[in-house]
ZADO-1210 file (C-alpha; in nm, 4 decimals, padded with zeros to 6 digits):
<atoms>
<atom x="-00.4861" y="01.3259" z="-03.8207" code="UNK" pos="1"/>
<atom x="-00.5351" y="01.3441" z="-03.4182" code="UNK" pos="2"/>
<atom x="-00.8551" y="01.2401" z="-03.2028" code="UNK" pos="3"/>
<atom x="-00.9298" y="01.4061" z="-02.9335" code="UNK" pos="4"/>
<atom x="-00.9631" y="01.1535" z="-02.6102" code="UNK" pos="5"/>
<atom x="-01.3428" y="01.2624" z="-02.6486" code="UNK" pos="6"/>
<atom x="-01.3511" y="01.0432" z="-03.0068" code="UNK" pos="7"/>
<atom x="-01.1306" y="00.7815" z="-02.9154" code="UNK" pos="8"/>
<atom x="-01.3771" y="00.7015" z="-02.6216" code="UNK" pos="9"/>
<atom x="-01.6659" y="00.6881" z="-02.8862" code="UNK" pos="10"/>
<atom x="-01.4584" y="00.4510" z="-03.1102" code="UNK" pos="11"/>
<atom x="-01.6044" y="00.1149" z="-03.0010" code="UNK" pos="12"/>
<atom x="-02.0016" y="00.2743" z="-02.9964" code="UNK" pos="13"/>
<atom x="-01.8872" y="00.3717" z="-03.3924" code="UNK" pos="14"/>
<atom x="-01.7725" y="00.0449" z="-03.4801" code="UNK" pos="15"/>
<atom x="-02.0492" y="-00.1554" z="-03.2600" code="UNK" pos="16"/>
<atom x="-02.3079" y="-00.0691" z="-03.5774" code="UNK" pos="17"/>
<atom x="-02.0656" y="-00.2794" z="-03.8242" code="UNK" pos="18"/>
<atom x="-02.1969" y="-00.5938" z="-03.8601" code="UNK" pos="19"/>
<atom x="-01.9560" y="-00.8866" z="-03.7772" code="UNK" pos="20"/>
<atom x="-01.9338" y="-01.1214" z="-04.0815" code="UNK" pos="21"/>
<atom x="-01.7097" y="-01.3496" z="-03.9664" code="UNK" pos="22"/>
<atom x="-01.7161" y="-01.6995" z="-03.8897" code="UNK" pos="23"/>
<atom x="-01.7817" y="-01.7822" z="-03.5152" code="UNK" pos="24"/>
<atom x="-01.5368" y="-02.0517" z="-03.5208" code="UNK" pos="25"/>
<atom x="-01.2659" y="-01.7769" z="-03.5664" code="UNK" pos="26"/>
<atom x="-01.4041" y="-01.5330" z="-03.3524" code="UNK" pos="27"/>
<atom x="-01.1472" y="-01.4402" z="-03.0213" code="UNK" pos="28"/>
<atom x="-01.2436" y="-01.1006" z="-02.9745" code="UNK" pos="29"/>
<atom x="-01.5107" y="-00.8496" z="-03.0429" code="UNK" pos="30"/>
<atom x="-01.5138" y="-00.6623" z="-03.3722" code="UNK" pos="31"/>
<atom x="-01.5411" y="-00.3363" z="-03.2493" code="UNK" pos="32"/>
<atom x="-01.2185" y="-00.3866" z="-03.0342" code="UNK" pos="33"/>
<atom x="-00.9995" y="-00.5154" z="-03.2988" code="UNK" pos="34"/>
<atom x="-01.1538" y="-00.2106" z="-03.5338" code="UNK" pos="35"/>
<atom x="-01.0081" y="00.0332" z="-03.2382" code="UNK" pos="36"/>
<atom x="-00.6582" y="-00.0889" z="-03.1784" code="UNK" pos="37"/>
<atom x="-00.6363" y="-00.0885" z="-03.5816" code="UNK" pos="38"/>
<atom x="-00.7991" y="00.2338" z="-03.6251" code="UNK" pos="39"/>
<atom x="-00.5483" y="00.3471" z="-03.2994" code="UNK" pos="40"/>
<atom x="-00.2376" y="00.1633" z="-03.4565" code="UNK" pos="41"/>
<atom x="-00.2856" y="00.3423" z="-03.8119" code="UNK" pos="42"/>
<atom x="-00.3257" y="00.6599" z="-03.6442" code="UNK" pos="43"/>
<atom x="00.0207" y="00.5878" z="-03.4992" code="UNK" pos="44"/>
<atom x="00.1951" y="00.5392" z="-03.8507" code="UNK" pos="45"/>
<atom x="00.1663" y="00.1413" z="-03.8819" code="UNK" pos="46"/>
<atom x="00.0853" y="00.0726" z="-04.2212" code="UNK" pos="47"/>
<atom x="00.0262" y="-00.3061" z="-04.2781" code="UNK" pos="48"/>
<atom x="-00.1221" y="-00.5696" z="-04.0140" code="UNK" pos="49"/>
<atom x="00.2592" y="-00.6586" z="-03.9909" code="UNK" pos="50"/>
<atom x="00.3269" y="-00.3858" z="-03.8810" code="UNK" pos="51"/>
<atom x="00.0588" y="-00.3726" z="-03.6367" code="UNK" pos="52"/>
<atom x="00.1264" y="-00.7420" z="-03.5052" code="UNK" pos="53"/>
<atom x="00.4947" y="-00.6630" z="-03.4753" code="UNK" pos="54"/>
<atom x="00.5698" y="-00.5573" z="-03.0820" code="UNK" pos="55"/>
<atom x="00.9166" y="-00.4037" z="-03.2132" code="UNK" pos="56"/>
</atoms>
């Protein structure tokens, strides 16, 4: 599946309506960023947060 640059832009305006359920202890970055570069890494072919995590 491709995005057009159009609906990658929109990504983090999609995922701002999620609500964020986690801890605030834990909490680093935004929830609608780490749902893009997930979203953006899957898109790419990684398949596990691993693979994701894993610069190589």
């Amino acid at each position: 599946m491709m995005l057009s640059a159009e609906q990658m832009r929109r990504l983090p305006d999609f995922f701002a309506a999620i609500p964020d359920l986690r801890r605030v202890q834990g909490k680093r970055h935004p929830l609608p960023s780490v749902l893009v570069i997930a979203t953006a890494a899957t898109l790419c072919g990684m398949r596990s947060y691993k693979a994701i995590a894993d610069p190589d």
